[in-house]
N, C-alpha and C positions, 0 to 999 in steps of 0.2 A: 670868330666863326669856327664851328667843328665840323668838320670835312672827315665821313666816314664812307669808307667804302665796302660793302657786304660780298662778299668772294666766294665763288665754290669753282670747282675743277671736275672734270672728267679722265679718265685714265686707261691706257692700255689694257693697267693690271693694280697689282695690289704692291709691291716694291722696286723702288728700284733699284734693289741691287739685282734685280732679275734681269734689268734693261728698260723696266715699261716707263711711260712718257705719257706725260700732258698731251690729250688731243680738244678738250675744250678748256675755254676761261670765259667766267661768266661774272660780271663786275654788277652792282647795283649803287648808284650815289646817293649819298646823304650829306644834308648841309643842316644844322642845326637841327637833326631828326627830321626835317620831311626830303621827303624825296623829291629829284630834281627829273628825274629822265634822261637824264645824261649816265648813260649806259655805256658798259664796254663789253662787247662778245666775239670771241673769235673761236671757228674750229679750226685746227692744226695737222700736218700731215706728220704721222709721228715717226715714218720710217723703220716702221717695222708691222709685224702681226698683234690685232689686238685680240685679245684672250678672249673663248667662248662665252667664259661667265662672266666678262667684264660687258661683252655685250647685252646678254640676257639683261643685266643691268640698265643701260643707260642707251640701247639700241643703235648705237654708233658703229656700224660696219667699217672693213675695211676697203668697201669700192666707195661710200661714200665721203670716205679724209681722203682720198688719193691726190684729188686736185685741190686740194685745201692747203692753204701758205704752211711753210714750216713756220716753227715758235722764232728762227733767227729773224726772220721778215717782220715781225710784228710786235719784237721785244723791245723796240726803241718807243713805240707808243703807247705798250704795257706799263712799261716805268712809268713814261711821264705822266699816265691816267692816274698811279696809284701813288705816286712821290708826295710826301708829307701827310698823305693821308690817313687815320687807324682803318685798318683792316678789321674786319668782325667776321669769322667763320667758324662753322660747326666744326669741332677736329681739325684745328690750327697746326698743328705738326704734319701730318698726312700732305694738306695742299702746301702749305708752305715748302716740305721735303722735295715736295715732286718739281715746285716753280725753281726753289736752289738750284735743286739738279739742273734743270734746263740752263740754269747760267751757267753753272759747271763746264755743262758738255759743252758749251760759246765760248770758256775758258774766259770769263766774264770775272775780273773781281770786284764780285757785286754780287750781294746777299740781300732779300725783299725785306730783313729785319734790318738791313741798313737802311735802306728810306724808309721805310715806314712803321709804326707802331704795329702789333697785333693783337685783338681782344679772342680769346676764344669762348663761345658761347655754350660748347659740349661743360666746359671747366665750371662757367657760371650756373651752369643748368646742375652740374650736380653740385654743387655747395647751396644752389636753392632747393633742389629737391634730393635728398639726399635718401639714398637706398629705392629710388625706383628711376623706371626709364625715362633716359633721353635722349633717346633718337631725335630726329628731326620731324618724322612721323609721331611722334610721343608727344613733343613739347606741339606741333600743331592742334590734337587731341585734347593737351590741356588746355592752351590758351583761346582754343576755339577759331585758330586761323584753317581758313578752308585750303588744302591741301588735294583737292578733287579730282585735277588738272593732272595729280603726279604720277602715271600708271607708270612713268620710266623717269629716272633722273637724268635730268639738265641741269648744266652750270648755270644757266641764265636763271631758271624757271627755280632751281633752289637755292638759290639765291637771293630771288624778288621772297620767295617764302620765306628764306630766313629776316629776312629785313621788317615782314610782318610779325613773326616771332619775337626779335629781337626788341624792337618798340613795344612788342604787350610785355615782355619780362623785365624791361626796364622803366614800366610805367611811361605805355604810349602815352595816355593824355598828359597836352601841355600846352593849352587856350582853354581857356575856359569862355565859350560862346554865347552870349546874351539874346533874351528872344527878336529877333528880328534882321542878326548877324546874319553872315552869309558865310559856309567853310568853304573855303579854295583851296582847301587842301585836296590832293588829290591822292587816289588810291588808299594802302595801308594805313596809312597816316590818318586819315580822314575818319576812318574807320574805327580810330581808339580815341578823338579828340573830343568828339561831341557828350556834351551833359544829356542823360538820360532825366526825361524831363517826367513826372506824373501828372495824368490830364484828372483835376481836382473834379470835375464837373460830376453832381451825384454821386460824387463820396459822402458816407456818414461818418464822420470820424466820432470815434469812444471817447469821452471825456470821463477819466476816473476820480472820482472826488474823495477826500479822505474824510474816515469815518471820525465820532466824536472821539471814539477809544483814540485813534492817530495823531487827532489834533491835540487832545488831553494830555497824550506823552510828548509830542513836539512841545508843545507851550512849557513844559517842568522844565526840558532841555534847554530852552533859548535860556530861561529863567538860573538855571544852575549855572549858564555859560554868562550869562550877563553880572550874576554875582563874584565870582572866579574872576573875568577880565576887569571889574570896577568901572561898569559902563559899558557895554554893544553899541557900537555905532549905530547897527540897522536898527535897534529900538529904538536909538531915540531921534532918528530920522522919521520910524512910525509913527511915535508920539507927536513929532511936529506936525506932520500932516495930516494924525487925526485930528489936529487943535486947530486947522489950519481953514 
């Protein structure tokens, strides 16, 4: 069984050596590439001011974290959501920094690359598309995942988006569904599994036949290949069932 988890964070600010803090965490599960619904989202009260442009951002005020748990309330069921699991995030360094930190200031010796794996998908997106953009809006663009919903960023909601990115760049389909099948897949997953079928009904299909000139040169070709090998199989399988 592969147990991945899709992760993004929201943030005060942009470092923290400035002081700024984790005020969301937005988990998405994955068990052998479909998703399960067993989600993890928590806001955080981060004990401080969060920066104008981090708002304009991701719209997270600071009268709305006031009553929100702190990250120490919630870090024991953070682990155990994400223990053993690969993590998949766009800019793996940035959230991973910012969760460290949070153990840090708990004085926690405990590091999120000590339980668990990280795949970064910003890393994979540019060795697959090398010299143009990979935002998270860019690889949506490419792969054709609807991103419509994102006028502000969420840890949850970019999240569940990267999790539909994630499966189209690493070749979502993985059933191949016969007519009459039923997908219970649900959501993203669902969405990249299915065989695109063509409705045959009043097609004329082109049948191209070759000319005498093509056949004339085919037939010297078989003929010069059959003297060379001392016998062609396929001839003299032809021959027996023209005699046949």
């Amino acid at each position: 069984m592969t147990r991945q988890i899709v992760l993004d964070t929201e943030t005060t600010g942009l470092e923290t050596s400035d002081g700024h803090r984790v005020i969301e965490i937005g988990c998405v599960e994955m068990i052998n590439r479909r998703l399960t619904g067993r989600n993890f989202h928590q806001y955080l009260n981060p004990d401080r001011q969060v920066d104008a442009g981090a708002v304009e951002v991701h719209g997270l005020s600071n009268d709305f974290l006031e009553d929100k748990p702190r990250f120490e309330e919630v870090v024991d069921d953070f682990i155990d959501y994400i223990h053993g699991a690969e993590l998949v995030i766009h800019n793996a360094p940035f959230d991973v920094g910012f969760l460290d930190n949070e153990l840090k200031l708990l004085r926690r010796d405990q590091r999120i690359e000590g339980c668990c794996s990280v795949l970064d998908t910003l890393v994979m997106a540019r060795r697959m598309h090398p010299g143009q953009r990979n935002s998270l809006d860019a690889l949506c663009k490419r792969y054709e995942v609807d991103n419509s919903n994102r006028d502000l960023h969420g840890a949850l909601l970019d999240a569940e988006i990267l999790a539909d990115v994630y499966l189209a760049m690493t070749g979502g389909q993985k059933t191949l569904l016969l007519d009459g099948e039923e997908d219970k897949t649900d959501g993203a997953e669902s969405r990249h599994s299915r065989i695109r079928r063509v409705k045959r009904e009043g097609m004329q299909l082109r049948v191209l036949q070759a000319s005498e000139e093509e056949r004339r040169v085919h037939d010297e070709r078989m003929r010069a290949i059959n003297e060379k090998s001392g016998g062609a199989v396929w001839l003299q399988e032809a021959e027996q069932y023209e005699h046949s």
